[in-house]
N, C-alpha and C positions, 0 to 999 in steps of 0.2 A: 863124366865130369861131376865133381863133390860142387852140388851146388847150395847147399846149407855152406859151405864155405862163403862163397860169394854172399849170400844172404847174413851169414853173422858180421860179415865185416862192414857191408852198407846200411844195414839196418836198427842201428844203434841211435838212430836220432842225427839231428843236423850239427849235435855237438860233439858225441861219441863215435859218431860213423868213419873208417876211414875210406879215402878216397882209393880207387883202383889204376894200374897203371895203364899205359897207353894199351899194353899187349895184354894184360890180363881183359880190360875193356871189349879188344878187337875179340877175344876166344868167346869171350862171354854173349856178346851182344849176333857173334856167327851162332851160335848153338840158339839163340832164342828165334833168329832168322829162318834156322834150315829147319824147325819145329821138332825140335828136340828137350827141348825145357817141357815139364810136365804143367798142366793145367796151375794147380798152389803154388811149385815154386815159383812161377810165372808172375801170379798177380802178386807175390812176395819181394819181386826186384822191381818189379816197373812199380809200384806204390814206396818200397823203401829210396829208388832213387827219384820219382817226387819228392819226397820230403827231403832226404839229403840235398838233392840239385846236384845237377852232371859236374863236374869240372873238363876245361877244357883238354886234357888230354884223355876223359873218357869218352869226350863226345870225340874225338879225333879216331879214339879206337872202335869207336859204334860207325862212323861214314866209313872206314876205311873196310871193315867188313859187310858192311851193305854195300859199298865202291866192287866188294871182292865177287858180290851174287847178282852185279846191275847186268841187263840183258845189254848189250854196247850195240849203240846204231856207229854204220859208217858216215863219216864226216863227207858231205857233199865234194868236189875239186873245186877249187880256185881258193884264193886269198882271204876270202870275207869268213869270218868264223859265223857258224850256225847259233841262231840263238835260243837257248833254252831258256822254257815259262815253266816254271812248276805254278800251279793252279789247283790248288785244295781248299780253300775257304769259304769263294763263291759270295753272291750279294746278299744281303737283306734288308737294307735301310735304301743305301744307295744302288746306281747303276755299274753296273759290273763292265768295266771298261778294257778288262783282257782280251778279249776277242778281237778288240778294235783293234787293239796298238798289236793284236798280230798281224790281224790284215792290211795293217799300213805297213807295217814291216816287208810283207810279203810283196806289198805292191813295188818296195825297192828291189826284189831280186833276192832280199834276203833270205835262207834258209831259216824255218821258224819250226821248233817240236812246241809241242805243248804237253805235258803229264800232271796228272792229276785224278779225279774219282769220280765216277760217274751219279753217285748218288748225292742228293743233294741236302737232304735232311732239314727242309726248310728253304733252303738257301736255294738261289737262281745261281747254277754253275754255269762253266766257259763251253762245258760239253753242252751244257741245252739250247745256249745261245747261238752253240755251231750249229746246231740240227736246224736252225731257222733260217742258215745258209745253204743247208744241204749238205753239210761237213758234220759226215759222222767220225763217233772213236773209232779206231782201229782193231781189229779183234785177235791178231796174231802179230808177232816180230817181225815174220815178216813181209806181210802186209804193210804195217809202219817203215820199213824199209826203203818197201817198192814205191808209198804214196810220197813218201819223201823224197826220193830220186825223180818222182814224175811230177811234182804239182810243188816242191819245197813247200807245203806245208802239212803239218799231220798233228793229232790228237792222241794221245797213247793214255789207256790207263794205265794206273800204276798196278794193276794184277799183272799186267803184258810183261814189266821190264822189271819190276820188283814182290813176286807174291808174298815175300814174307815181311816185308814193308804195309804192305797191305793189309796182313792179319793183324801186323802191330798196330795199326792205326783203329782197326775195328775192335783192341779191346777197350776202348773210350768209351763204345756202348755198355761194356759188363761193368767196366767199372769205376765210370763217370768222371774220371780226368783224364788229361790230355798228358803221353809218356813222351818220350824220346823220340819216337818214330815221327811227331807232327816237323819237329824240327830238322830232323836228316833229310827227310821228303824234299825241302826247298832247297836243298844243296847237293840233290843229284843232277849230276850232267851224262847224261849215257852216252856223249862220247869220249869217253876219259878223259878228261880237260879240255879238246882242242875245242869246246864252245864255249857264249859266251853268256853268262846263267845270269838269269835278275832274279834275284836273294831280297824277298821281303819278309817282314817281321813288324807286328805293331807293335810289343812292348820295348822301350829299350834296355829293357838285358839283353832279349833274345836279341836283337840287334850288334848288340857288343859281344855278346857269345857267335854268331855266323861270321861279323869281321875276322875275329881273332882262327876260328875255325878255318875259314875261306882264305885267311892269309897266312896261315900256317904251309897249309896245303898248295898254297901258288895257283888258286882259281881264277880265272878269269872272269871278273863277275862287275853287275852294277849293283850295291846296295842301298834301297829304299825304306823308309814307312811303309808297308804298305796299307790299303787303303780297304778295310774290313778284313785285311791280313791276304789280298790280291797283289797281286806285284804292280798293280799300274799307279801312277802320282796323281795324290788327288786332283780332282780337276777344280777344286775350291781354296786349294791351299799348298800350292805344291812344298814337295818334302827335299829335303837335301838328301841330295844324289852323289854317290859316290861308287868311282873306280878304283876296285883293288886288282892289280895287276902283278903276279913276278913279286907278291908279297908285299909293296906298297898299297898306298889311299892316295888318292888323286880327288878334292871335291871338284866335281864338275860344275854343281849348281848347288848354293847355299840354300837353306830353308827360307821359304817365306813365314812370317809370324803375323802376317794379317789376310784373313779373306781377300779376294779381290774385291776392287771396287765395283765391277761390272761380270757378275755372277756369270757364269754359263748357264746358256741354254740346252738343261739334260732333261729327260721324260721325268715326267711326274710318277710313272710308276716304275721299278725295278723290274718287273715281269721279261722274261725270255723274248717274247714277240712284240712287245712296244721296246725294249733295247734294240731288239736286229733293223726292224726301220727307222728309229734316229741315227743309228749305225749306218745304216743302206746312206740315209740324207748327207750323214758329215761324209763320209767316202766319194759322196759324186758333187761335193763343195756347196749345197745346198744350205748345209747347216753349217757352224765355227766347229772346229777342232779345239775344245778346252787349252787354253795354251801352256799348262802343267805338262799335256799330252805331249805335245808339242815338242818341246823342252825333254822329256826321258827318249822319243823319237829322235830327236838328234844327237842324245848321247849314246842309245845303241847304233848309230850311223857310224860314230867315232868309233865305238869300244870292239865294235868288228869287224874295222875294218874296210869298212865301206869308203869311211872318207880319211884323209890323209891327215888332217889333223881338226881338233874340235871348232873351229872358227870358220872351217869351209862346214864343219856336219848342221851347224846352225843356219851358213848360210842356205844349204841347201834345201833346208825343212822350210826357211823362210821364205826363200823366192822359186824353188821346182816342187815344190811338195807338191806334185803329182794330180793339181785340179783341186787343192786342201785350201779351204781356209779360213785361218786360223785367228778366232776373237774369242 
């Protein structure tokens, strides 16, 4: 592959650059995946499509080729679609509430992966908060498989399902911005659609870029704020929540634009083991479930299927949530 081609045409600046097609996109973005770009031309594309910025049919052609290398888990049987968490941001200010909203998930029955990175680089990740449960990542395909058919819940890193996702993500270290890879990460489902993916993003481009991507493609997803770039709604401020299904948006829940009046009560520190026991407390109804929680809780109830339409998924977070209660 002539990849000085590819480089003189995106690398002309954000005014002279031209954009790539869907298919030249997908050729390009497989060859950088299967580690066939060499070292310069490498940092040559990912910094000139920085400063360019993807357009949406190159980032179409980038998931569809990492879509083409994702390792695919089998979708559990019955009706409820499995819910995919991609998980790469991890806490630092705040408490890191992914782990929760899987474990309430899971306490419905529901099928839940989790994917994301074991290292945390500062940050409290959902992998360290699991170990506090005693839920380690999984080390093999199909190990993630197996734990998913016996326990419907599992932790996959992203070497297991995607290694060359994974090196993309690790040139952020050499060379100090964040490419392409951070954003395809949050829009894998490894099981070719049939789940049901919570797609966050903090900034809103990157928000109007996964819509357009995710309903291009006919994802089944919930799009959020997320919350230090986690997929769960803040529990301070919840975000507008929407379903895009079959290429449509459906808002579920509109944004709140004021703190609440009557803050939650979350730990004072973010750390891995004071999160897992206010965790342990809101799970066995000890403590309130933030009711932002609450609230994306009942819309993945809906969005998978669980319940028949959104006005029983609320009721049922409201009045069975499972020993939860929710202030």
């Amino acid at each position: 592959m002539n990849y000085a081609h590819f480089i003189r045409e995106i690398a002309r600046g954000s005014e002279g650059a031209r954009d790539m097609s869907l298919e030249e996109s997908q050729q390009l973005y497989g060859a950088m995946l299967d580690g066939g770009v060499p070292d310069l031309e490498m940092g040559a594309i990912v910094i000139a499509l920085r400063l360019k910025g993807e357009t949406i049919d190159e980032m179409l052609g980038f998931l569809a080729a990492s879509n083409d290398r994702l390792y695919a888990l089998h979708r559990p049987p019955g009706r409820i679609r499995p819910i995919v968490i991609p998980t790469y941001n991890g806490a630092r200010k705040g408490v890191n509430l992914t782990p929760l909203l899987a474990l309430l998930l899971r306490r419905f029955g529901i099928p839940v992966v989790l994917h994301g990175l074991i290292e945390g680089y500062g940050r409290v990740t959902t992998a360290q908060i699991f170990r506090e449960f005693g839920l380690m990542p999984c080390i093999s395909q199909l190990q993630a498989q197996q734990q998913l058919d016996e326990s419907g819940l599992v932790y996959v890193p992203l070497s297991i399902i995607s290694p060359g996702l994974k090196n993309q993500l690790a040139l952020r270290s050499r060379l100090g911005l964040r490419n392409s890879a951070h954003s395809l990460v949050k829009m894998l489902d490894p099981f070719n659609g049939e789940g049901l993916l919570l797609a966050a993003a903090t900034h809103p481009e990157y928000l109007d870029t996964m819509r357009q991507v995710l309903s291009a493609v006919g994802t089944n997803a919930l799009l959020l704020r997320g919350t230090e770039g986690e997929p769960f709604a803040n529990p301070k401020r919840r975000p507008r929540i929407e379903h895009l299904r079959d290429g449509a948006s459906d808002i579920l829940f509109e944004a709140e634009h004021e703190s609440l009046k009557r803050l939650p009560q979350l730990p004072e520190t973010c750390d891995a083991k004071t999160t897992a026991i206010w965790m342990r407390r809101v799970l066995s109804g000890e403590s309130a479930l933030p009711p932002p929680i609450a609230n994306q809780l009942a819309c993945c109830l809906y969005a998978s299927g669980y319940a028949d339409d959104f006005h029983q998924a609320k009721a049922i977070v409201a009045v069975e949530g499972s020993g939860l209660r929710v202030g």
